[in-house]
MMTF fields as JSON, N, C-alpha, C and O atoms, coordinates in Angstrom:
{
  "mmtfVersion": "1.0.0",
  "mmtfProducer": "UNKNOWN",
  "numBonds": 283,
  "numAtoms": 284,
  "numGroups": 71,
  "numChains": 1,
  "numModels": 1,
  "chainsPerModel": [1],
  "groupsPerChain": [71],
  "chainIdList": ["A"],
  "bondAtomList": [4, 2, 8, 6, 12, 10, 16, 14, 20, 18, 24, 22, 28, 26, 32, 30, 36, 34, 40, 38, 44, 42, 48, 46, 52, 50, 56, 54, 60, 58, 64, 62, 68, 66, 72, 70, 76, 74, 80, 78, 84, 82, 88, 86, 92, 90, 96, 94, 100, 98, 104, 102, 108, 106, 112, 110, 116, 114, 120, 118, 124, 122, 128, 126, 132, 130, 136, 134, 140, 138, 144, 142, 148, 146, 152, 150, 156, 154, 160, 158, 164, 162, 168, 166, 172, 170, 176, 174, 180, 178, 184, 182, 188, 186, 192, 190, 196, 194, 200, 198, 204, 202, 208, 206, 212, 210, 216, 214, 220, 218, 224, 222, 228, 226, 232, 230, 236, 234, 240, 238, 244, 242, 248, 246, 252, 250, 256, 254, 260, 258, 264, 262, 268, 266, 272, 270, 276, 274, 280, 278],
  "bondOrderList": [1, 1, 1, 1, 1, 1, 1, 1, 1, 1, 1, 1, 1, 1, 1, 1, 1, 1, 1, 1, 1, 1, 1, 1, 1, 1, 1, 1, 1, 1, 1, 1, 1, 1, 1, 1, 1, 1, 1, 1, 1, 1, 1, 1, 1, 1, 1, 1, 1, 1, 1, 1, 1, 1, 1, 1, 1, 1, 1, 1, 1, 1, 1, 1, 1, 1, 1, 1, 1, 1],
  "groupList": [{"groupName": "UNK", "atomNameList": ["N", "CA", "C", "O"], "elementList": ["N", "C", "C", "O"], "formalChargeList": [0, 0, 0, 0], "bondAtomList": [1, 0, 2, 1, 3, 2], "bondOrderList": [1, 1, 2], "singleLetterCode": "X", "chemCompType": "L-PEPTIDE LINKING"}],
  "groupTypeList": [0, 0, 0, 0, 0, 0, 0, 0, 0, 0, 0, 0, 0, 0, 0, 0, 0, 0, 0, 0, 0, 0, 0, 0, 0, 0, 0, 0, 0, 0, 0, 0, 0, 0, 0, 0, 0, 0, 0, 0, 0, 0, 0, 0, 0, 0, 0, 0, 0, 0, 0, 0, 0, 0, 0, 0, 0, 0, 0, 0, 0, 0, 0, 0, 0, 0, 0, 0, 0, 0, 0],
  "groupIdList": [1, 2, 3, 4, 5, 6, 7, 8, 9, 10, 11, 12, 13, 14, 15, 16, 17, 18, 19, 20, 21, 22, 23, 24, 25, 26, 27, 28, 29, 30, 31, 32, 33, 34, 35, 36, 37, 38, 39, 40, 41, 42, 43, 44, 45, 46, 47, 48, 49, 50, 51, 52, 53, 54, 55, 56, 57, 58, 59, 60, 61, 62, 63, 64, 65, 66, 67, 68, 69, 70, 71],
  "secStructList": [7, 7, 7, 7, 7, 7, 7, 2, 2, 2, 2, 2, 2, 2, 2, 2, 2, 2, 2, 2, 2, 2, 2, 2, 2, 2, 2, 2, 2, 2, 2, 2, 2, 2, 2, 2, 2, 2, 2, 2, 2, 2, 2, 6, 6, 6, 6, 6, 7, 3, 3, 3, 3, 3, 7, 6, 6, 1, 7, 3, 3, 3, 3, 3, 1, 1, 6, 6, 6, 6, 7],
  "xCoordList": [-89.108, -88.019, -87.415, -87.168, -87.183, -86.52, -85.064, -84.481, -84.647, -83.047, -82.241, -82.481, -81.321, -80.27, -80.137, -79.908, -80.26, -79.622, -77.905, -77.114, -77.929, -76.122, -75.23, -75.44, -74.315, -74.066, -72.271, -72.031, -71.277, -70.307, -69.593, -68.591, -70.506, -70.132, -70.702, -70.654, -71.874, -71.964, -71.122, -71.218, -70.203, -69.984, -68.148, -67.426, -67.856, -66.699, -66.031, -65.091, -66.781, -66.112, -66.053, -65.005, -67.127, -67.356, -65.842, -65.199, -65.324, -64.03, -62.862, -61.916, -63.149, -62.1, -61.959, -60.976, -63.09, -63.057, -62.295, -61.537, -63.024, -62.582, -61.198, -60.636, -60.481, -58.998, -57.938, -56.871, -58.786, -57.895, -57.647, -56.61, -58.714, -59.435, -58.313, -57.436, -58.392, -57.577, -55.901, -55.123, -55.548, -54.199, -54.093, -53.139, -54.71, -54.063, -53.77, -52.826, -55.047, -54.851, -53.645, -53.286, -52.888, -52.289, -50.749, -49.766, -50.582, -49.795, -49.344, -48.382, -50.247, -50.396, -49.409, -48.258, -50.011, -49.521, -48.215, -47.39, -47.821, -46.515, -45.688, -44.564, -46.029, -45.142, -44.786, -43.82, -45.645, -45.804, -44.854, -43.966, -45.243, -44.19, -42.966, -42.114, -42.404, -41.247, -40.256, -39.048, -41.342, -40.393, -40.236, -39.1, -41.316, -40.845, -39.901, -39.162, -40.023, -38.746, -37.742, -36.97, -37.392, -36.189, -35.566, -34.366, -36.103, -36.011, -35.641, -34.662, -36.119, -35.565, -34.571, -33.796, -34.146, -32.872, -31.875, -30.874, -31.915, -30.867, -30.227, -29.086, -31.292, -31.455, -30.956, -30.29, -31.283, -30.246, -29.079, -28.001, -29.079, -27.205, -25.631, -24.409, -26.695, -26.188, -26.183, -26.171, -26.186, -26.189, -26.872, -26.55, -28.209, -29.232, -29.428, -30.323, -28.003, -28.361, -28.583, -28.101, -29.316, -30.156, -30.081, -29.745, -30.565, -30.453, -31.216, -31.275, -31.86, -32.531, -31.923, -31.811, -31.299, -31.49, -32.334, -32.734, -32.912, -33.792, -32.898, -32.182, -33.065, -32.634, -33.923, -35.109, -33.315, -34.206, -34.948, -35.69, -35.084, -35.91, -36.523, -36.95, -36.724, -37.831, -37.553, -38.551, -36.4, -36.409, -35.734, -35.2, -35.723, -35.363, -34.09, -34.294, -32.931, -31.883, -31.612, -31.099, -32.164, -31.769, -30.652, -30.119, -30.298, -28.418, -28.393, -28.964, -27.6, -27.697, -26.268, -25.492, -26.134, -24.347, -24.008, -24.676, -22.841, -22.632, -21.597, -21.745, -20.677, -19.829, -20.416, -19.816, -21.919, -22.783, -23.547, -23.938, -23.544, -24.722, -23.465, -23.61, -22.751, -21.259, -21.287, -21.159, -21.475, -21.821, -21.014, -20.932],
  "yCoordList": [5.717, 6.476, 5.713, 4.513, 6.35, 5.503, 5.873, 6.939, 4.577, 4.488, 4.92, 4.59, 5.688, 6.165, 5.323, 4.155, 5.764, 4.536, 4.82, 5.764, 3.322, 3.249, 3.923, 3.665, 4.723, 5.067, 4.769, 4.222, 5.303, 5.467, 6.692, 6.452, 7.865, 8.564, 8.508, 9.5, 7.21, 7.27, 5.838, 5.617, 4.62, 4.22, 4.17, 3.312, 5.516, 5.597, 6.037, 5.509, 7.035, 7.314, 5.886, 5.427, 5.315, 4.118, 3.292, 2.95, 3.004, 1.888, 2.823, 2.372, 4.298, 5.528, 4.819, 4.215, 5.043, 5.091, 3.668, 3.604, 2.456, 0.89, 0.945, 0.211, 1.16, 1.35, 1.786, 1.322, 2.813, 4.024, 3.29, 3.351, 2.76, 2.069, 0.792, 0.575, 0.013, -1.601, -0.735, -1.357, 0.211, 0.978, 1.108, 0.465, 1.652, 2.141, 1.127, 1.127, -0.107, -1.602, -2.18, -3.022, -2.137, -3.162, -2.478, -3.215, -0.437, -0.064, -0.533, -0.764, -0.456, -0.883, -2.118, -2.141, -3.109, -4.462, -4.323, -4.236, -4.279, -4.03, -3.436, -3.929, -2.126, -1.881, -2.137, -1.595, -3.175, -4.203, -5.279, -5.732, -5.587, -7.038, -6.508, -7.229, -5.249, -4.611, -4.459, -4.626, -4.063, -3.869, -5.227, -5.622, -6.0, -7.036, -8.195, -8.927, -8.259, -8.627, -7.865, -8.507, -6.884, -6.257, -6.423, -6.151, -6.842, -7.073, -8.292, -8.524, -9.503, -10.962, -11.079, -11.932, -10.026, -9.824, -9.651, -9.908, -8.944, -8.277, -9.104, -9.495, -9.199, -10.839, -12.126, -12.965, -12.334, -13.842, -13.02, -13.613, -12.409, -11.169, -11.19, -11.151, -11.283, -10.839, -11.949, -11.61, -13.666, -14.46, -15.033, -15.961, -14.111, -14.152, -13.779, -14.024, -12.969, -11.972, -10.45, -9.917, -9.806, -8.86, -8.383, -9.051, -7.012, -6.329, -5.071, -4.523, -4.633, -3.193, -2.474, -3.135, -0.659, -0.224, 0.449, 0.733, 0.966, 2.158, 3.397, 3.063, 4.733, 5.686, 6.352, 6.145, 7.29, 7.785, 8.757, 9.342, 9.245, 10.255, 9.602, 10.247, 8.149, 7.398, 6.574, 6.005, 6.436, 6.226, 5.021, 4.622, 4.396, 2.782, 2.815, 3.327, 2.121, 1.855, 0.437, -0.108, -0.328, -1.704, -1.922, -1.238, -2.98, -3.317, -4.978, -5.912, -5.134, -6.439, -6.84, -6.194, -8.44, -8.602, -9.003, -8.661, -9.99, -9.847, -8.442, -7.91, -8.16, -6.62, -5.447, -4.572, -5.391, -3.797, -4.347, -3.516, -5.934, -5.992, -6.227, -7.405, -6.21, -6.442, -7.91, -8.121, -8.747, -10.261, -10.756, -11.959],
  "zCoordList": [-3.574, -4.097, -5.271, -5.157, -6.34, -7.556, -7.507, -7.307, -7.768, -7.819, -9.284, -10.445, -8.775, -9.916, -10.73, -10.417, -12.043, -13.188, -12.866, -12.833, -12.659, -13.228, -14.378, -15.563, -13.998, -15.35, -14.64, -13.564, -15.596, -15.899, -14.311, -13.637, -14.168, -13.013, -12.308, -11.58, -11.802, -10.519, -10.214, -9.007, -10.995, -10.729, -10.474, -9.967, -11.092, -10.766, -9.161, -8.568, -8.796, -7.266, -6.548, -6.092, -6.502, -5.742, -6.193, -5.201, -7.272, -7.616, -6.903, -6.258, -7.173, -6.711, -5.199, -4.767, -4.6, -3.127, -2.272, -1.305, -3.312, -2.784, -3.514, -2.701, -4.166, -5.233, -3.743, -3.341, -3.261, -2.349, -0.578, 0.082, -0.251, 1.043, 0.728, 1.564, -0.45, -0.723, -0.473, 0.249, -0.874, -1.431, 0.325, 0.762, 1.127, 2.233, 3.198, 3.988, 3.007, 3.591, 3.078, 3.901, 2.165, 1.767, 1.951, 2.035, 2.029, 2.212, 4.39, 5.122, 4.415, 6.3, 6.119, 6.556, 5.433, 5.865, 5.581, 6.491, 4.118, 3.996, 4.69, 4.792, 5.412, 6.614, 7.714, 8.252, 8.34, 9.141, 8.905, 9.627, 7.728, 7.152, 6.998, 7.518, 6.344, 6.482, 7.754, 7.924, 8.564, 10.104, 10.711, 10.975, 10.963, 11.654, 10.934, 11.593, 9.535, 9.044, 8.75, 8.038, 8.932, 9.308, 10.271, 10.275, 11.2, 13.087, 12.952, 13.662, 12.132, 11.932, 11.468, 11.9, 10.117, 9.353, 9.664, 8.995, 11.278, 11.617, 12.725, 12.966, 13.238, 14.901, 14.077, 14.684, 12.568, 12.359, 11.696, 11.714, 11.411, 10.959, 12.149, 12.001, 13.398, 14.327, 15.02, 16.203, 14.888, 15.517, 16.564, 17.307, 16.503, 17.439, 19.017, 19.826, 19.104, 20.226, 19.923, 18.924, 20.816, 20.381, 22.487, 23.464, 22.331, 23.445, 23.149, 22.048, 24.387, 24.338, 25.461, 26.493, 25.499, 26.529, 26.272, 25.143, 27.733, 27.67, 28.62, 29.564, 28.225, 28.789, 29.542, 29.286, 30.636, 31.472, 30.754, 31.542, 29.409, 29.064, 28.14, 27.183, 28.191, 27.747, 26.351, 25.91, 25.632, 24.372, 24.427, 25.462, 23.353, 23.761, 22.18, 21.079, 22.64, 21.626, 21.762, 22.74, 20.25, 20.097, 19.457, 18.583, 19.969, 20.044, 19.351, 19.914, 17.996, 17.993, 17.446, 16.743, 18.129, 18.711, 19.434, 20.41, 19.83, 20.808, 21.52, 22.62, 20.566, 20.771, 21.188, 21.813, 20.76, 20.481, 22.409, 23.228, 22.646, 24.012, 24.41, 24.081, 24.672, 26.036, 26.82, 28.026, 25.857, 26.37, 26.131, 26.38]
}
C-alpha cells in the first residue's frame, strides 16, 4: 500500500486534533488546581478550622470558622 504524500491538509486535522486533546488536558488540570486551592484559600482565611455537615437528603455544606462550625 503506498502512503499519502504529506501535504498541508492531511497534516492539519492531525495539529487540530492534538491542539484540542492538549486544550481539554490542561483545561482538566486547571480545574483541579482551582478547586483544591480554593479549599486551601479559604481553610488558611479561616484560621484553619473547617467543618462539613451532611443533611439527610444527601448533600454536604462546608463551613469554615470557628463562628460558621460552633466551636
Amino acid at each position: 500500500m503506498k502512503d499519502a504524500p504529506i501535504t498541508p491538509t492531511t497534516v492539519r486535522p492531525l495539529r487540530v486534533v492534538g491542539a484540542v486533546g492538549a486544550g481539554v488536558v490542561a483545561v482538566m488540570l486547571l480545574t483541579t488546581a482551582i478547586h483544591a486551592g480554593s479549599h486551601q484559600y479559604r481553610l488558611w482565611r479561616a484560621g484553619g478550622v473547617w467543618c462539613a455537615t451532611l443533611s439527610p437528603d444527601g448533600t454536604v455544606t462546608e463551613a469554615y470558622g470557628v463562628e460558621a462550625c460552633g466551636q
